[in-house]
VOPAGU-2260 file (C-alpha; in pm, 1 decimal, decimal comma):
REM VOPAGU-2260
SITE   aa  ch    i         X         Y         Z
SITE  UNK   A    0    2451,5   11328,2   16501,3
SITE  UNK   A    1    2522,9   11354,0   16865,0
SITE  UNK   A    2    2766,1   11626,5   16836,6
SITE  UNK   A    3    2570,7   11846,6   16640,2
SITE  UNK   A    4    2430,8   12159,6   16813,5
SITE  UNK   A    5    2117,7   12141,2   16969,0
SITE  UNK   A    6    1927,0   12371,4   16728,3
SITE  UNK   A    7    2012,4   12131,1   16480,1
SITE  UNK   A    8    1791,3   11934,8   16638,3
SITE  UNK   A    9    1499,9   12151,0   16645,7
SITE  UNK   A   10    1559,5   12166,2   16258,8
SITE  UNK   A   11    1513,7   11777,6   16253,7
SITE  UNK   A   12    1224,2   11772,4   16427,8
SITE  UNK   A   13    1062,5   12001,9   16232,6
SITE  UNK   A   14    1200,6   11848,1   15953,6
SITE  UNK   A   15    1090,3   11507,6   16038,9
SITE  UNK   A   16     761,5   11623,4   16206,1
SITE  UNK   A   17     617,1   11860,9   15876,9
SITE  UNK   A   18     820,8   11738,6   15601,2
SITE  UNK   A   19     943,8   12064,4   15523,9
SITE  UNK   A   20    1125,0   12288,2   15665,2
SITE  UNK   A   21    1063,8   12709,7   15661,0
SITE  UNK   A   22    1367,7   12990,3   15705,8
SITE  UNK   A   23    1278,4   13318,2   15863,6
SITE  UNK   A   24    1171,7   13462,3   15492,0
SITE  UNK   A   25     881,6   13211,7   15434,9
SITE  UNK   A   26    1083,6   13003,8   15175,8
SITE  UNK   A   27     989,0   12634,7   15195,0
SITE  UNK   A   28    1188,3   12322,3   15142,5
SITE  UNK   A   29    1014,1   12001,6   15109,2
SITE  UNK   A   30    1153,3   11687,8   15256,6
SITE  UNK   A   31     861,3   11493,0   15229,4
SITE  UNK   A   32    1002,2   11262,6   14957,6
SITE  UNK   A   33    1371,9   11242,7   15137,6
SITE  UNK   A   34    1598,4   10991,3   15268,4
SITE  UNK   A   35    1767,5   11155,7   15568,1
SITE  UNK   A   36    2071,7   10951,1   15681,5
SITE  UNK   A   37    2211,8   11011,1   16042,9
SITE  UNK   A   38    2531,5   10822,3   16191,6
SITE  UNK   A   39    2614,5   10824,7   16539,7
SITE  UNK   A   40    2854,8   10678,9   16763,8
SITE  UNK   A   41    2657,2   10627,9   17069,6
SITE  UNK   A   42    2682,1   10334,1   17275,4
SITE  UNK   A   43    3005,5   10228,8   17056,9
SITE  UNK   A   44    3185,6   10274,6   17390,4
SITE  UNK   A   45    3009,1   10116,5   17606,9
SITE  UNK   A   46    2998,4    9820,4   17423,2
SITE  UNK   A   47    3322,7    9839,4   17346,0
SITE  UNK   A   48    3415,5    9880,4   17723,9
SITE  UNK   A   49    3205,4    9654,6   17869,6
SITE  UNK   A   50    3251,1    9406,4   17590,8
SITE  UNK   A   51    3010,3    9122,9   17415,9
SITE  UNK   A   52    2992,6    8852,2   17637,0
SITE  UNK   A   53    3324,9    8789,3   17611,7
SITE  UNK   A   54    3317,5    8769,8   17214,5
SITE  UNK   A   55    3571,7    8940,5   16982,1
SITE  UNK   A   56    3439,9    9161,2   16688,2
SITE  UNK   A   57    3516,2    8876,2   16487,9
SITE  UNK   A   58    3329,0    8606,6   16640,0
SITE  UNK   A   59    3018,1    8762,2   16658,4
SITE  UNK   A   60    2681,0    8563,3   16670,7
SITE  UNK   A   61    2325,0    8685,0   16604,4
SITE  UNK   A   62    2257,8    8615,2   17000,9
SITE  UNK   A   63    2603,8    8862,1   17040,3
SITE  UNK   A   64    2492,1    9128,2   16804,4
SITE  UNK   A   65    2135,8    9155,0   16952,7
SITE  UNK   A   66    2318,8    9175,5   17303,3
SITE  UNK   A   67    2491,9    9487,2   17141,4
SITE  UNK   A   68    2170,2    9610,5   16935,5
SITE  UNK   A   69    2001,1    9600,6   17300,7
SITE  UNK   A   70    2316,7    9811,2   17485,9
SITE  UNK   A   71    2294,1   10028,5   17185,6
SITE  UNK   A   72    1961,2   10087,8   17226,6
SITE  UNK   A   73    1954,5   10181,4   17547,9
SITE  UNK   A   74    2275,1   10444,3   17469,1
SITE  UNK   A   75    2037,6   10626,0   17254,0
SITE  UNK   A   76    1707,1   10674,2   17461,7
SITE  UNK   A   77    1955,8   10807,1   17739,4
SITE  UNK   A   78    2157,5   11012,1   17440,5
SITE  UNK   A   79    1869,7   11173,7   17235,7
SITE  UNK   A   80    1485,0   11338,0   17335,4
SITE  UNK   A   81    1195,6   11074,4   17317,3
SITE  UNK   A   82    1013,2   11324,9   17041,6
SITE  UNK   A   83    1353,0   11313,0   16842,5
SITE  UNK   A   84    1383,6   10926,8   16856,4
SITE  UNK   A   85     979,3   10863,5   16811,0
SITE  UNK   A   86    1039,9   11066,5   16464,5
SITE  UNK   A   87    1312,8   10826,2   16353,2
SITE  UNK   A   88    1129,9   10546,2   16093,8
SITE  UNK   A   89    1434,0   10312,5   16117,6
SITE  UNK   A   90    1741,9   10268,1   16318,9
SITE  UNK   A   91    2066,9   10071,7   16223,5
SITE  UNK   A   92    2325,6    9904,0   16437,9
SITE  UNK   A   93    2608,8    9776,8   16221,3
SITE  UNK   A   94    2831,9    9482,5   16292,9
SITE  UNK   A   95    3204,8    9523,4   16357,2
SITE  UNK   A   96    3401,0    9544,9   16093,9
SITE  UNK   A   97    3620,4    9199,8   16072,8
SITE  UNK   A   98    3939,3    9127,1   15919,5
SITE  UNK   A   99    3744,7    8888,6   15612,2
SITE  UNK   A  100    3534,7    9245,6   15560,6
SITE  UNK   A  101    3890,8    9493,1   15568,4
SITE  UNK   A  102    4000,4    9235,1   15300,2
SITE  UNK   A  103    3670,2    9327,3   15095,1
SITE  UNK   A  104    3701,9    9691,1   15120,8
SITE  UNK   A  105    4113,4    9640,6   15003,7
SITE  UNK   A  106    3978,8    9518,7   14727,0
SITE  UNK   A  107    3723,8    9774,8   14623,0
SITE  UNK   A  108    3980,9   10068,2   14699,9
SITE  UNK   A  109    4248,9    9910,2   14525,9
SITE  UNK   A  110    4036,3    9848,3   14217,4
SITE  UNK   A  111    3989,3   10245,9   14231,4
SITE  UNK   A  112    4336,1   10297,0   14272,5
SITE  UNK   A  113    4394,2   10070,9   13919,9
SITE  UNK   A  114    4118,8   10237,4   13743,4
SITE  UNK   A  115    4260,0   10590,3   13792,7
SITE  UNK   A  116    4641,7   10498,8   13713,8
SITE  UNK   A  117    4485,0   10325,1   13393,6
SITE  UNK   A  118    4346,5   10628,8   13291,1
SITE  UNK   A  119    4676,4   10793,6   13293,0
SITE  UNK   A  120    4814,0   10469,7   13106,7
SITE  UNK   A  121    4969,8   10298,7   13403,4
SITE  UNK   A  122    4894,2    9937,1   13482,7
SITE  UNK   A  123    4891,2    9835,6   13824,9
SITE  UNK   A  124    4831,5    9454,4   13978,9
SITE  UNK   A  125    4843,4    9371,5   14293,0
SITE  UNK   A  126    4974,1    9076,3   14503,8
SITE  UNK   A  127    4823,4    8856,5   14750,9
SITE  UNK   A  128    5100,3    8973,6   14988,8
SITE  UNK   A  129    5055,2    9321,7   14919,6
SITE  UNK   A  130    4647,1    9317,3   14982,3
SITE  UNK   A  131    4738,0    9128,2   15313,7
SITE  UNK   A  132    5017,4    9366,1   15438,5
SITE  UNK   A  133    4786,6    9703,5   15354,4
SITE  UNK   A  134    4481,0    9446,6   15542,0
SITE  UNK   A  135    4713,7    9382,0   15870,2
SITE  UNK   A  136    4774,1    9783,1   15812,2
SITE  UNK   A  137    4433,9    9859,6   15783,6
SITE  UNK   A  138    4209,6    9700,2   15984,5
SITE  UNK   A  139    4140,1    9818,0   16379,5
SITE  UNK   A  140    3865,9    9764,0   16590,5
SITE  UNK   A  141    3802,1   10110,9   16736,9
SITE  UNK   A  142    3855,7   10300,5   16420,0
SITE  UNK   A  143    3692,8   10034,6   16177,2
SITE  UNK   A  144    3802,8   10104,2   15796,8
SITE  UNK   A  145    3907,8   10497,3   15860,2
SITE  UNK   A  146    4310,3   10362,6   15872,7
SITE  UNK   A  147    4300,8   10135,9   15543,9
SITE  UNK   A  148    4222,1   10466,6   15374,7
SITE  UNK   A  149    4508,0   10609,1   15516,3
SITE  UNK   A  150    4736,6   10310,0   15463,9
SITE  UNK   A  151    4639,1   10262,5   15113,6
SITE  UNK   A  152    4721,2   10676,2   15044,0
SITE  UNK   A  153    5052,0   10609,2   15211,7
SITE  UNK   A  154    5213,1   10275,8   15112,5
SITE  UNK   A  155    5074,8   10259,4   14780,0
SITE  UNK   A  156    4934,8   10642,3   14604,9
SITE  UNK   A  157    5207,1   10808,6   14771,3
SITE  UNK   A  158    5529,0   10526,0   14700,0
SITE  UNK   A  159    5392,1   10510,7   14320,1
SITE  UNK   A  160    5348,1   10885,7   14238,3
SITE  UNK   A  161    5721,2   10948,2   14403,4
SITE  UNK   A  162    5809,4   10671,4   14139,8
SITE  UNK   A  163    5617,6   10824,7   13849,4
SITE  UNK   A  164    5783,9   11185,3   13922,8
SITE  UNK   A  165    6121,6   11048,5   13922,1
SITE  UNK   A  166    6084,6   10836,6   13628,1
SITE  UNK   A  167    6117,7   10498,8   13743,3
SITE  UNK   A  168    5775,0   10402,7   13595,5
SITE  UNK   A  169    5649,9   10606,2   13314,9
SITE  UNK   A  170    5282,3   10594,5   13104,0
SITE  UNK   A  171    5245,6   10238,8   12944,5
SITE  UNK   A  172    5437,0   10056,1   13211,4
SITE  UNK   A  173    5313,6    9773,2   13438,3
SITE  UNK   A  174    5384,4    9773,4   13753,8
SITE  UNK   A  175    5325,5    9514,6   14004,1
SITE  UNK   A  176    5302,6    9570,4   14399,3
SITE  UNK   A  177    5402,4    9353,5   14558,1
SITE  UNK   A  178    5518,9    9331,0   14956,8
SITE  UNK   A  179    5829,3    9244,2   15093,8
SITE  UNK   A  180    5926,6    9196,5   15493,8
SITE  UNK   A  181    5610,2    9369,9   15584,3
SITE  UNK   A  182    5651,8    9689,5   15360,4
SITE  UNK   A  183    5523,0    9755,0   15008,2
SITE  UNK   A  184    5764,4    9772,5   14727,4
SITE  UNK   A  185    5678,1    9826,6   14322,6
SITE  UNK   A  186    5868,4    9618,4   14015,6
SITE  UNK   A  187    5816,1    9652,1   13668,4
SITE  UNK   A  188    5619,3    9352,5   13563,9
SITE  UNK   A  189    5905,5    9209,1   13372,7
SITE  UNK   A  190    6095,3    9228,7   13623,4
SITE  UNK   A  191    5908,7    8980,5   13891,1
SITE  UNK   A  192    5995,1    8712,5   13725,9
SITE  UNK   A  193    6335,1    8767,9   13829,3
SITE  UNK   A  194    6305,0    8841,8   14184,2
């Protein structure tokens, strides 16, 4: 929300103020029984910078995070107006992402991947190893999950469609991925038995 242009914020505050919001012609659109969501990045630096008393993302304690909620906190009374803020009903700080939750969200996105290849009739599994090679690939604790998507598009969607065009795996196969020396390599199912 912080880098939107400052007459978006006189929309919000009428927004958040009336509950509805007027353009120029007199039409009205009611926000009065709305959930307006707003992300923002401020004080992310800062705490980053200045780190959590000399905690890691990952070992984060509820006397660490309120140390962060409170540097937060301050970010955004110096970011945004007072009559902005005092319209909010509820502001968020999130945790760090750790490496236990990048394993969580490798699972959800790779269940996705499965479901859409099954719809085209292609089975996928995956391996322990490959999970932890696409978790080592996407996990970092400036960008939180925004490289696993990447990672998982790459070393996975892309490998297996270059596969599927060139006919090494065709509709009704199973194919297991699997990782090998770091890197992310497919094999018929029948076939990992022999490797």
């Amino acid at each position: 929300i912080e880098k939107a242009h400052p007459d978006v914020f006189n929309i919000l505050l009428q927004v958040l103020e009336d509950g509805r919001l007027t353009d120029a012609k007199g039409r009205a659109v009611d926000f009065r029984n709305t959930v307006i969501i707003m992300t923002s990045n401020v004080g992310a630096l800062a705490v980053r910078r200045e780190g959590i008393m000399g905690f890691r993302a990952g070992d984060m304690t509820k006397v660490t995070y309120e140390s962060m909620k409170e540097k937060v906190s301050n970010e955004l009374k110096q970011t945004f107006r007072p009559e902005f803020l005092n319209r909010v009903d509820e502001i968020i700080v999130f945790h760090y992402l750790s490496v236990e939750h990048i394993k969580k969200i490798v699972d959800l996105m790779l269940k996705d991947v499965a479901k859409r290849l099954k719809e085209q009739n292609v089975e996928v599994t995956f391996t322990e190893a490959a999970k932890e090679v696409l978790t080592k690939e996407g996990f970092d604790e400036v960008f939180g999950a925004r490289p696993l998507r990447r990672a998982i598009q790459h070393k996975v969607e892309d490998l297996l469609s270059e596969e599927l065009l060139q006919g090494t795996f065709k509709r009704g196969d199973k194919v297991v991925i699997d990782a090998k020396d770091d890197q992310i390599i497919l094999q018929e199912a029948g076939m990992v038995a022999l490797v």
